[in-house]
C-alpha positions, -999 to 999 in steps of 0.1 A, spaced: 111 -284 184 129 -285 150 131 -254 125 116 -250 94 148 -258 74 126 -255 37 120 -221 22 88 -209 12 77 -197 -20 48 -179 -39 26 -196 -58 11 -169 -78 18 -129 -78 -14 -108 -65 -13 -71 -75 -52 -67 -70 -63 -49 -39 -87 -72 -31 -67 -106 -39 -92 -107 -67 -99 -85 -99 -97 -47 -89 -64 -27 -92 -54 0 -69 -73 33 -75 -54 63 -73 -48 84 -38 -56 125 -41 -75 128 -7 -61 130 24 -62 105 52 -44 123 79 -48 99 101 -21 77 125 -48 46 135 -55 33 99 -97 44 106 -99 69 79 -122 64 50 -96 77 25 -71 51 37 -73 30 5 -76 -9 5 -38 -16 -11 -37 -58 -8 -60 -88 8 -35 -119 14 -49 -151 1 -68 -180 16 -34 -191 25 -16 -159 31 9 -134 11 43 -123 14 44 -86 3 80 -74 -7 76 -39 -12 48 -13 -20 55 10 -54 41 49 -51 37 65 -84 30 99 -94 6 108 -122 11 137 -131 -18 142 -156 -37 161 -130 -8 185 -121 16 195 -97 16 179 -62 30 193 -29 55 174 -6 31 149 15 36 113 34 22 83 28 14 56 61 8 20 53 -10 2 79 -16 -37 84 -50 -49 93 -61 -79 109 -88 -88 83 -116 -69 104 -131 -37 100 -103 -8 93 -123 18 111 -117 6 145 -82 13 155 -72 -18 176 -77 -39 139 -49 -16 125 -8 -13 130 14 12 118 38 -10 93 55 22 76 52 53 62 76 73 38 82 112 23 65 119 -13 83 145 -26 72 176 -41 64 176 -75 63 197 -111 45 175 -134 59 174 -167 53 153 -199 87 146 -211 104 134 -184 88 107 -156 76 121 -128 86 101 -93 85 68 -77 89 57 -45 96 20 -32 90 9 7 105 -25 15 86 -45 35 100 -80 30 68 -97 53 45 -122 54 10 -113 63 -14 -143 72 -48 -147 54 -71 -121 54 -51 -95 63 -48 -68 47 -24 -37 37 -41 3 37 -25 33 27 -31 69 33 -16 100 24 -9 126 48 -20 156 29 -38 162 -3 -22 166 -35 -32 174 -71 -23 151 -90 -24 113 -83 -5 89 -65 -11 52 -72 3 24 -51 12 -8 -62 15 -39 -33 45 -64 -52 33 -97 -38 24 -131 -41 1 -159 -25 11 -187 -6 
């Protein structure tokens, strides 16, 4: 059988949470969780009718609530089903969110996770953090539809 010697491109970026209209909402609560089944795992991306490739997810910090402690954040992959069962969810990723002293002259931190994937349609990208924090932490999927 012969490879697939054409690369594949994007046709459009989708930065919505639900491949629609609705952005990201901020994460405060924790998940702590290791299955995905939490309701404070938030909805981060739903790939399009013809699937997504998702390069990396962007974590935030707004500090306009405060200071925040040292947590984690755990990025799961569903199968397009319902995220509260656990066998419809897969531990992609998780990284350190660092402590944090909000201040408003200087920005506060950001922190990138490559995942350089392509997810087929439907499916869809959670995250959760490990503990709760003050402030807010907003996650950003950079991605596009097929």
């Amino acid at each position: 059988m012969a490879a697939n010697t054409l690369p594949i491109f994007t046709k459009k970026g989708n930065l919505t949470a639900n491949g629609g209209t609705t952005m990201t909402t901020g994460m405060q609560t924790a998940a702590a969780d290791y299955t995905g089944i939490s309701a404070n795992n938030q909805l981060l991306h739903t790939a399009g009718a013809d699937g997504s490739y998702i390069k990396r997810i962007r974590f935030v910090y707004n500090g306009a609530a405060g200071n925040a402690v040292a947590s984690v954040v755990r990025i799961y992959l569903n199968n397009g089903s319902t995220n509260t069962t656990a066998t419809n969810n897969q531990l992609i990723g998780q990284c350190s969110l660092p402590a944090i002293t909000a201040i408003a002259t200087a920005a506060t931190a950001e922190v990138e996770v490559p995942l350089e994937m392509m997810i087929p349609a439907t499916f869809r990208i959670y995250v959760g953090l490990g503990t709760a924090v003050t402030g807010i932490w907003v996650a950003t999927a950079i991605s596009g539809d097929y």
